[in-house]
C-alpha positions as CSV (number, residue, x, y, z in Angstrom):
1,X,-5.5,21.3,-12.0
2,X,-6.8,17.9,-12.3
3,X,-10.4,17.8,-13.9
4,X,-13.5,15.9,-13.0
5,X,-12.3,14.1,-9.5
6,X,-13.8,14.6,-6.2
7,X,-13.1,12.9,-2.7
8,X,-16.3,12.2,-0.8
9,X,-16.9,9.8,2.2
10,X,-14.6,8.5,4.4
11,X,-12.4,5.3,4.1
12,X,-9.4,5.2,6.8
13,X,-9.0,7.5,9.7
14,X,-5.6,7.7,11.4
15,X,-6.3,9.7,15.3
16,X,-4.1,11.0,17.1
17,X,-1.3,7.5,16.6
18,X,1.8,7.3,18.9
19,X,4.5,4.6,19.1
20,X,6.8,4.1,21.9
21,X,8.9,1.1,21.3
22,X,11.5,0.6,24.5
23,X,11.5,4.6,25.4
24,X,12.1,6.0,22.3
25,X,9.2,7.6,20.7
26,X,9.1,5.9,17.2
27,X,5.4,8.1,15.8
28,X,4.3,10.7,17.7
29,X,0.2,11.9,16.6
30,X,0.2,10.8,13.3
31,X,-3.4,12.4,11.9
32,X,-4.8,11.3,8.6
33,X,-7.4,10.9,6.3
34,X,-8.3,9.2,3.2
35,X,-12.0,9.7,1.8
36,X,-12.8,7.6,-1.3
37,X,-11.8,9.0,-4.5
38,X,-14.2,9.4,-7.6
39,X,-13.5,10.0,-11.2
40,X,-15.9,11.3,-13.5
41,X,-18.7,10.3,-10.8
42,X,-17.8,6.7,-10.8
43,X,-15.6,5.1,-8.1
44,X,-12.2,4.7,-8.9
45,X,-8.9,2.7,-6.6
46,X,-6.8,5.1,-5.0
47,X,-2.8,5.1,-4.0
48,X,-2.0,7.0,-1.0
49,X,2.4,7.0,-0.7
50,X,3.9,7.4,2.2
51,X,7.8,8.7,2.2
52,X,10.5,9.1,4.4
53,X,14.6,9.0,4.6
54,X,15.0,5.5,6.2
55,X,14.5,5.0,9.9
56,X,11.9,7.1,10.4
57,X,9.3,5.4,10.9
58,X,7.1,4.3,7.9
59,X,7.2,0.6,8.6
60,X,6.1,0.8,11.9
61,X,3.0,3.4,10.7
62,X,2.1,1.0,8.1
63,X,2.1,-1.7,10.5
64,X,0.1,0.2,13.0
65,X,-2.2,1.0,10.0
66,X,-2.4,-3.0,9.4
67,X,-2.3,-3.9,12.7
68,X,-6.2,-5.0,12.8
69,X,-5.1,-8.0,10.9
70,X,-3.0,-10.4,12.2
71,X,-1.9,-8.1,15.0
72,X,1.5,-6.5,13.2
73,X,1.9,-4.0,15.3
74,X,-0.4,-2.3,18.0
75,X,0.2,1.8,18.7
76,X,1.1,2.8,22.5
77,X,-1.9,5.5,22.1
78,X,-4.5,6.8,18.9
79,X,-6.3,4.8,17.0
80,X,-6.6,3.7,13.1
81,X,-10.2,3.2,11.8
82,X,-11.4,1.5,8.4
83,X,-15.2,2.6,7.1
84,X,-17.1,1.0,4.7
85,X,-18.8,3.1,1.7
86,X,-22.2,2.5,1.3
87,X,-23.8,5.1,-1.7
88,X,-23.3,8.6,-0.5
89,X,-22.2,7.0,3.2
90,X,-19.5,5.6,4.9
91,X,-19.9,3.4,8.0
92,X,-17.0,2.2,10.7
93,X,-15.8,-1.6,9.9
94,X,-15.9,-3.6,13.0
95,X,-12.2,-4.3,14.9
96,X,-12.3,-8.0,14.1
97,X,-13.8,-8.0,10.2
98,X,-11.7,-5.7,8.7
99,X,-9.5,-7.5,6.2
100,X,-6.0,-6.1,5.3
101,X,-3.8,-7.4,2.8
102,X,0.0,-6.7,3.9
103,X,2.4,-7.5,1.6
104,X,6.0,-7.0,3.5
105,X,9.3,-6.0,2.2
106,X,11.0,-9.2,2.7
107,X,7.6,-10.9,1.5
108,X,7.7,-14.5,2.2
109,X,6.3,-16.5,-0.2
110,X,7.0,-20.2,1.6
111,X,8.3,-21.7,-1.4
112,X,9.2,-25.3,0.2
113,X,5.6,-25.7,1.6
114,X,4.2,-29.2,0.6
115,X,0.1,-29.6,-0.2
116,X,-1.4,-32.7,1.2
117,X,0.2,-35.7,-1.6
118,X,3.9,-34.4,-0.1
119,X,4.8,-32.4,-3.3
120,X,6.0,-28.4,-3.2
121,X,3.3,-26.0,-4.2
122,X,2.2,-24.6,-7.3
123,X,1.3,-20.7,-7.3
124,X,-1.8,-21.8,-7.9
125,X,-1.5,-24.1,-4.4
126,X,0.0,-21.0,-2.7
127,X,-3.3,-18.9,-3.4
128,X,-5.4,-21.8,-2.4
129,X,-4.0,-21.4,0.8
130,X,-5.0,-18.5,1.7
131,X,-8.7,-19.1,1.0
132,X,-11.8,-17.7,3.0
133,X,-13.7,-19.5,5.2
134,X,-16.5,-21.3,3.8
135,X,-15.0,-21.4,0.3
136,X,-15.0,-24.4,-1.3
137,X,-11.6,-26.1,-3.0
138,X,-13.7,-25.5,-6.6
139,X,-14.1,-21.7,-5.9
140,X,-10.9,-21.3,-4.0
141,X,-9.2,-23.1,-7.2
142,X,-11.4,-20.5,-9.6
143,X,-10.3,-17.2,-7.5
144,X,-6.7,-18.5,-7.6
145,X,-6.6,-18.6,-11.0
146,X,-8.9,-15.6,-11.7
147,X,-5.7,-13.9,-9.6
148,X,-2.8,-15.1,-11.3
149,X,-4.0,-13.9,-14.6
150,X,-4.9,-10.4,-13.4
151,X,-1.1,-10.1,-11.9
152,X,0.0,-11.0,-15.3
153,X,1.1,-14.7,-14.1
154,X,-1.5,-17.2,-15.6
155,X,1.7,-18.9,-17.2
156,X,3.2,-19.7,-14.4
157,X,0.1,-20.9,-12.7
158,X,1.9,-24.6,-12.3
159,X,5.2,-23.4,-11.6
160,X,7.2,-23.3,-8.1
161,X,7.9,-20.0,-6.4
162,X,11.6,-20.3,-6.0
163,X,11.2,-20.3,-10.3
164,X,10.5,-16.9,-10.5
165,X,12.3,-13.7,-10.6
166,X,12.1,-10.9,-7.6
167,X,9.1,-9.1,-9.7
168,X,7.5,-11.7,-10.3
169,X,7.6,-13.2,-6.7
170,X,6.4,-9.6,-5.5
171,X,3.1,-10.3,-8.5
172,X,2.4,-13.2,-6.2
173,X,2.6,-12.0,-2.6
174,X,0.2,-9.1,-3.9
175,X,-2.1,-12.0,-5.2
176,X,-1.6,-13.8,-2.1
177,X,-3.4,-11.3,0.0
178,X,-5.7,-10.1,-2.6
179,X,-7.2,-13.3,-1.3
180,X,-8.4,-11.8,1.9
181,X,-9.6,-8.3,0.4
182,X,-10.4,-6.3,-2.8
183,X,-10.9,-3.2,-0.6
184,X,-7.2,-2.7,1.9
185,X,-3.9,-2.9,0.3
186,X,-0.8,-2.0,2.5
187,X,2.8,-2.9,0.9
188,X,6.4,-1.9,2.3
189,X,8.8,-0.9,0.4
190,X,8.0,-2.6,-2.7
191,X,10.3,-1.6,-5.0
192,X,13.4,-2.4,-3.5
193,X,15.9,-4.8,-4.7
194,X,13.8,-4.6,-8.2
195,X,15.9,-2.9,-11.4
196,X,14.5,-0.2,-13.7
197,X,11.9,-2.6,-15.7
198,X,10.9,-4.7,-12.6
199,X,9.8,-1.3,-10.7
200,X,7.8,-0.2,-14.0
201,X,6.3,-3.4,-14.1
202,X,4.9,-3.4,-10.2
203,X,4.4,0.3,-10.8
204,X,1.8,-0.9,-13.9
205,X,0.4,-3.7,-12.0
206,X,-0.6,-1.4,-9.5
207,X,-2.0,1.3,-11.4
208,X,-4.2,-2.0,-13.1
209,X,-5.7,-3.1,-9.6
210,X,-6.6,0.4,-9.2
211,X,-8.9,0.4,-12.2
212,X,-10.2,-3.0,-11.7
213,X,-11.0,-2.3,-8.2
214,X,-13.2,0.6,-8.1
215,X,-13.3,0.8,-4.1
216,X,-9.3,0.0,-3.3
217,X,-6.7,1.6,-1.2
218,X,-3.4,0.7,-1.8
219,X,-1.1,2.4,0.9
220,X,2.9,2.0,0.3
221,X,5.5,3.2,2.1
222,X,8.8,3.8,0.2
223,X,12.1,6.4,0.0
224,X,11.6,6.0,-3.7
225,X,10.5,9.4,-4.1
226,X,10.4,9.7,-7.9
227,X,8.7,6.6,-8.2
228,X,6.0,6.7,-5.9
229,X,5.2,10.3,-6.9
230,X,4.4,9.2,-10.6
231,X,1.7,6.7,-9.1
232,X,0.2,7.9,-6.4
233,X,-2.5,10.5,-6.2
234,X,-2.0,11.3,-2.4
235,X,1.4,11.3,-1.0
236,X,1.9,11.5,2.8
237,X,5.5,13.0,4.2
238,X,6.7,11.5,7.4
239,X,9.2,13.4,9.2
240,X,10.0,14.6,12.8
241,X,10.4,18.1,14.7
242,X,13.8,20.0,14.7
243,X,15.6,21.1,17.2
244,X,16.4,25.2,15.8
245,X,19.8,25.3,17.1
246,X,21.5,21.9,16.2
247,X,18.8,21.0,13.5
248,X,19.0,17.3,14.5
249,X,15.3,15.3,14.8
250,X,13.6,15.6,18.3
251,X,10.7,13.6,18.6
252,X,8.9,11.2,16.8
253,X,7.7,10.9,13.4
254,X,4.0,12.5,11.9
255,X,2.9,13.4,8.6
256,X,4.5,16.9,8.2
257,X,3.7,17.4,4.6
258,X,0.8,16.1,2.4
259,X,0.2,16.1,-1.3
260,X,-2.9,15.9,-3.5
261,X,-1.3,15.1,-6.8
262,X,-4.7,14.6,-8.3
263,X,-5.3,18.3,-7.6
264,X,-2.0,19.1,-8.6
265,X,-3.1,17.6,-11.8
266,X,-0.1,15.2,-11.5
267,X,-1.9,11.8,-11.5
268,X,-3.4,9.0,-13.4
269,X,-1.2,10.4,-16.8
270,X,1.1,8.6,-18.5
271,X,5.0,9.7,-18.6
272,X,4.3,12.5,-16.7
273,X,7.7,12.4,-15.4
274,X,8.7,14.2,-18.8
275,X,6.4,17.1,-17.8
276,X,7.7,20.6,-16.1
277,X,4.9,20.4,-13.7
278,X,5.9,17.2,-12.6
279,X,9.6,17.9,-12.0
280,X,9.1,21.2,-10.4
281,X,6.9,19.3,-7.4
282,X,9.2,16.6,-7.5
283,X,12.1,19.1,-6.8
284,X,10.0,20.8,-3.9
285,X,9.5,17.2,-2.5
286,X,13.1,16.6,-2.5
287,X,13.8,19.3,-1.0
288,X,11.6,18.9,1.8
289,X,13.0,15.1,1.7
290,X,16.0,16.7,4.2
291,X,13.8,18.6,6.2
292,X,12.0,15.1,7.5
């Protein structure tokens, strides 16, 4: 069992969500919870993971889930809430100030875009971009570089985005919308089309926005199973009914199974892939994988 970790108030509610997309029942009362995670009494950034087989579903949840921002994707019934902690509290986020950062799987980083003087954009440029209203060009320019260094890109600050290789590229769409928030995080399927050591290396970046952002929720959705279950301390299975005589899906998708790997004592350690404990739940999850 994990030691000296406790979940207290409330940071994202998921009620009763349903998706009907052109008849067919995409989600159907998808119910969740995510209260704000502590370690050793001090705030701490979380990772909720949310896995599927393909198809069912986990893009559209997440886009539901983002879908106060920019209007991704609005559910046909149910509701997603965001809360603000405020000491032992937690209090609802208004509809139109909650700021989500979505980083998509086929994350478009607009590499050709031209600043003002008709020449392509640095990284450094690309953040700019995305700066909050009321900031100033010397602040903007500050955060963006602030950014790059913390996603372990400060030497390519000056360099193009077409430069860069596919983990690198997925360093800056994360910066990109760490622009708009420190607190929401929601990314799709980030570790495809990466190899071994580019998946580590987004897999280390995250767990280092977790620490350095004390009161962040990072939700992915992935099939990487292994992967996702070494950094997340929550994990969310999204499957549908069976029928019991054919065994085929019926339905849409909800979260069937849910894991608390903190409690499990399976998060926030290092190769704990090499562990029994680790590859005995990882063997139940799999197994379950075919059930979804």
């Amino acid at each position: 069992m994990q030691e000296d970790y406790e979940r207290r108030q409330r940071v994202l509610e998921v009620k009763d969500l349903s998706l009907d997309l052109g008849g067919k029942l995409i989600l159907e009362g998808v119910n969740a919870e995510v209260k704000k995670l502590y370690r050793s009494g001090e705030p701490y950034g979380q990772v909720v993971g949310i896995i599927g087989p393909s198809g069912v579903g986990k893009t559209r949840l997440i886009r539901c889930i983002a879908g106060s921002m920019a209007a991704f994707q609005q559910p046909t019934s149910g509701s997603v809430h965001f809360y603000e902690v405020i000491g032992e509290y937690s209090r609802p986020i208004p509809y139109d100030k909650v700021a989500v950062g979505y980083v998509p799987q086929d994350y478009a980083l607009e590499p050709t875009l031209h600043d003002l003087e008709g020449n392509i954009q640095t990284l450094e440029g690309l953040i700019r971009l995305g700066k909050r209203q009321g900031t100033s060009r010397e602040d903007a320019e500050k955060k963006a570089f602030e950014l790059l260094e913390q996603v372990g890109l400060k030497e390519h600050t000056y360099a193009r985005a077409h430069q860069l290789s596919g983990g690198q590229k997925q360093r800056l769409a994360i910066a990109q919308r760490l622009v708009y928030t420190d607190r929401f995080l929601v990314m799709d399927e980030p570790f495809s089309n990466l190899d071994i050591l580019m998946i580590e290396d987004i897999r280390n970046l995250m767990r280092n926005l977790v620490k350095s952002h004390p009161f962040m929720t990072i939700l992915i959705s992935t099939h990487d199973v292994q992967t996702i279950s070494q950094l997340a301390d929550t994990l969310w299975l999204l499957g549908r009914n069976r029928d019991e005589t054919s065994g085929n899906p019926i339905g849409g998708a909800f979260i069937k199974y849910e894991y608390d790997m903190a409690k499990e004592g399976l998060a926030w350690k290092e190769n704990i892939e090499d562990t029994s404990e680790f590859r005995s739940i990882l063997k139940e999850i799999k197994a379950r994988f075919r059930e979804l």
